[in-house]
N, C-alpha and C positions, 0 to 999 in steps of 0.2 A: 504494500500500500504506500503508495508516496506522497506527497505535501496535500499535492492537487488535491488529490482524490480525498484524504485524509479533511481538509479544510470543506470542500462541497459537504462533505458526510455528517459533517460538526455541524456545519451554517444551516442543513434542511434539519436536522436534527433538534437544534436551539429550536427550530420555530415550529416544528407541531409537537414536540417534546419536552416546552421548558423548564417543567415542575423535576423532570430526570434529570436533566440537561443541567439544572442550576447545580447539583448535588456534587455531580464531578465539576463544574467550573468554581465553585468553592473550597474545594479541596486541590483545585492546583495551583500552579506560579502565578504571584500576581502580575508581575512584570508580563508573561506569556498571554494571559486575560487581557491585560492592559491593550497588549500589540493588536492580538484578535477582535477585541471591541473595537478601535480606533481602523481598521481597516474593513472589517465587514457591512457591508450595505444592514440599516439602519429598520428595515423589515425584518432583518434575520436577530438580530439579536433585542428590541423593542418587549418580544414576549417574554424574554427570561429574565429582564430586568427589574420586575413588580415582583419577585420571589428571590432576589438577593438577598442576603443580610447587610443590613445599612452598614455595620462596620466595615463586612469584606470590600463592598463597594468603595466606600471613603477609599481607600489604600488603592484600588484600583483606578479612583479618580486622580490620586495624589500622582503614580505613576505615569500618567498619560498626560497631564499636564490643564492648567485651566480650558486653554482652546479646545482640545479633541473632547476631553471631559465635559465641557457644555452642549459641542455637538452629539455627546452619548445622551446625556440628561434631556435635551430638549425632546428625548423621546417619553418621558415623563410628566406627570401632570404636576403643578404647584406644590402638591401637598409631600409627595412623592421625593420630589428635589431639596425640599424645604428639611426632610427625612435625615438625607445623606448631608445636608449643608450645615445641621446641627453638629454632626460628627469630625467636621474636618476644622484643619485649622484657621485661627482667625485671615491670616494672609489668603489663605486658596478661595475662602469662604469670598473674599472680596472678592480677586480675583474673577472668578467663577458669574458672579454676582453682576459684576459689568460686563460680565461677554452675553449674559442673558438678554432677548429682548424684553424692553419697556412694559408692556404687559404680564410676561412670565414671573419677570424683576418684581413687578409689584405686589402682585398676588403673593410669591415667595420672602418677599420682607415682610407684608404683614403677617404671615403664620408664624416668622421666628421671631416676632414680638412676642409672643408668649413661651411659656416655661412648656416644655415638651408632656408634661403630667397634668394640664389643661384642655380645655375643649376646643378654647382657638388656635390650638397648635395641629388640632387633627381636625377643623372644617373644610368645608367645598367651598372656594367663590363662585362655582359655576353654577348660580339658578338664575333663574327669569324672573327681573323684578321690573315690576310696572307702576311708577304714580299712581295715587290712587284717584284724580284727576281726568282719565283716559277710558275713551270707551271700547268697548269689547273688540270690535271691525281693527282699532290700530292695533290691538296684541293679536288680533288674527293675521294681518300682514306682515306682524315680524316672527310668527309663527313659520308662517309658507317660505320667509326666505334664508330660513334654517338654522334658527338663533342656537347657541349649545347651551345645555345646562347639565346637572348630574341627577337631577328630579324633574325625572319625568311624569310625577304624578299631579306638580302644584305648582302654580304660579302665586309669584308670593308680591303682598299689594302694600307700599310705602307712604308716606305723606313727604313732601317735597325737602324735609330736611333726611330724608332716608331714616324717621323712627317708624319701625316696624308696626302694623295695623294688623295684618292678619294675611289669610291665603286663598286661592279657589281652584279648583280643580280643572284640570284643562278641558277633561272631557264637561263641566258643565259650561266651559266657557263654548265649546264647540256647539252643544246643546241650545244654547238660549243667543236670546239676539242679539243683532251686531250693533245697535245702535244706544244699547244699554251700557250704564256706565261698568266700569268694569267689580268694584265695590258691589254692586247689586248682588254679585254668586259668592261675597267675601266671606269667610269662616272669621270671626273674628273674636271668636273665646279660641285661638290656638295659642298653643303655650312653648313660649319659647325658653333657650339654654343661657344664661349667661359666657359669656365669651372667656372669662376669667375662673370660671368655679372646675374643680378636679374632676378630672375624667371617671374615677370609681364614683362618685359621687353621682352621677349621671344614670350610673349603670343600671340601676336596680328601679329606676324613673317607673310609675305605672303607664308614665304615655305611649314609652317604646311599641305595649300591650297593644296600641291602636293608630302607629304611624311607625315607618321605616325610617321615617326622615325630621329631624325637626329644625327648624331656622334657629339660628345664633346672632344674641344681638349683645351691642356693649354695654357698658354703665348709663347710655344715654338713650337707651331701648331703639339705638343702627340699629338696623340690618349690616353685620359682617357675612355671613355664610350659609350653610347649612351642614349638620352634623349627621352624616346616613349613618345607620346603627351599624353597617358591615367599618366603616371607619373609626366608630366607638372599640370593636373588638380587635378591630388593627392597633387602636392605641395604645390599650391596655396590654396584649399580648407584648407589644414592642417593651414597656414601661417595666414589663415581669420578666423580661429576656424568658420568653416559652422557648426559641429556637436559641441550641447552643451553639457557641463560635464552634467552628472549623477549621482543622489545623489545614495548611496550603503548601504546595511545591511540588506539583506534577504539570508537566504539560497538558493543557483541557485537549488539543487535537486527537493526540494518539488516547491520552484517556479515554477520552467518548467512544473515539472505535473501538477501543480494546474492550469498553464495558459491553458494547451494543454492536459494533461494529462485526466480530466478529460471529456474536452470534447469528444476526441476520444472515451475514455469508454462508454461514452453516445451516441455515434453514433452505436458502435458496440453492443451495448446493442440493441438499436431500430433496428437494421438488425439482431439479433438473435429472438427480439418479431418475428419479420416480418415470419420469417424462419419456428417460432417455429406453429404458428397459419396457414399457407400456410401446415402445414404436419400432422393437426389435421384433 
């Protein structure tokens, strides 16, 4: 098996295999990681990157350098980056920070505002927030032309200093008419997370009981975020170290084949016997 073939074999493997794939690229060279990440198209390695360990990663950022390091990360969402930028040091953390664009940058400074054992350390900025001012037809417009958010279930409705009112459901915005204001479908007993209070503190909330998702607001009842409960269990996990470190110093190339690589050949070997002997 040589480079070539060896590297094709890693790169499809990383990407319908990550959750495998990450096991041996944590247990090898970081320097070797480092090079592989900074050289493979940004499809193939993108899925193994949200099941790293944030430390190994740091060391692997450290390696590669700010530039290549932020072209790795900008495969990352805010929260994700903000993760790993906790862990590195303050010089990279800059660094890093300026190569980011303007939007990535800003989302990512405000989650490392807070202490990583808080709720606004582990929010989304990505929902859909509409004045509470606006009628139903303009949030259908910015609907169709494909706004992103990370809640897909609620649109969340502000008053023009951004202190939070309350939410409504898309689907009853699609339901009722376009020329109604958009407050009319408003839930407005929802109860929102302070941005500052402990992530275990949260945990045990009776709300979770009847929403996946709840908005996060500051001392002055903003709208910052939104807190989805699979990010609640990311936090805490991360906070408890559940995953232990992984000692490192194997090449990932030949690893991955050696782990999987071989076998597969020996599969396909025995379905070629099989083939070859059925046409004798």
């Amino acid at each position: 098996m040589n480079n070539k073939e060896e590297l094709d074999f890693a790169l499809s493997f990383m990407s319908e295999h990550p959750k495998a794939a990450i096991k041996i690229l944590e247990q090898s060279d970081v320097d070797a990681v480092a090079s592989l990440f900074s050289n493979a198209p940004s499809s193939y390695i993108s899925p193994v990157l949200k099941y790293m360990l944030p430390d190994f990663f740091v060391r692997v950022c450290n390696s590669m350098g700010a530039e290549k390091a932020t072209a790795v990360l900008l495969n990352l969402d805010a929260n994700a980056i903000a993760i790993v930028l906790r862990r590195s040091t303050e010089e990279s953390r800059k660094k890093i920070l300026e190569e980011l664009p303007a939007n990535i940058r800003k989302n990512t400074e405000l989650l490392l505002e807070f202490p990583i054992n808080t709720v606004g350390a582990w929010m989304s900025p990505h929902m859909l927030v509409v004045p509470h001012d606006v009628k139903n037809k303009n949030v259908m417009k910015y609907l169709k032309s494909g706004g992103v958010q990370d809640d897909s279930e609620y649109i969340y409705i502000t008053d023009r200093d951004s202190r939070f009112l309350g939410r409504t459901r898309f689907l009853d915005l699609v339901k009722g008419g376009e020329n109604l204001p958009v407050t009319s479908f408003m839930q407005d007993n929802c109860p929102s997370l302070p941005a500052q209070i402990f992530l275990e503190q949260t945990s045990e909330h009776i709300v979770w009981e009847f929403s996946d998702v709840l908005p996060v607001t500051n001392r002055d009842n903003q709208l910052l975020g939104i807190l989805p409960h699979h990010a609640l269990r990311q936090g805490l996990a991360q906070i408890n170290n559940v995953r232990p470190k992984i000692k490192s110093g194997k090449d990932p190339l030949s690893s991955i084949f050696e782990v999987y690589g071989q076998s597969l050949l020996a599969l396909f070997n025995t379905v070629s016997d099989a083939v070859d002997v059925e046409h004798k």
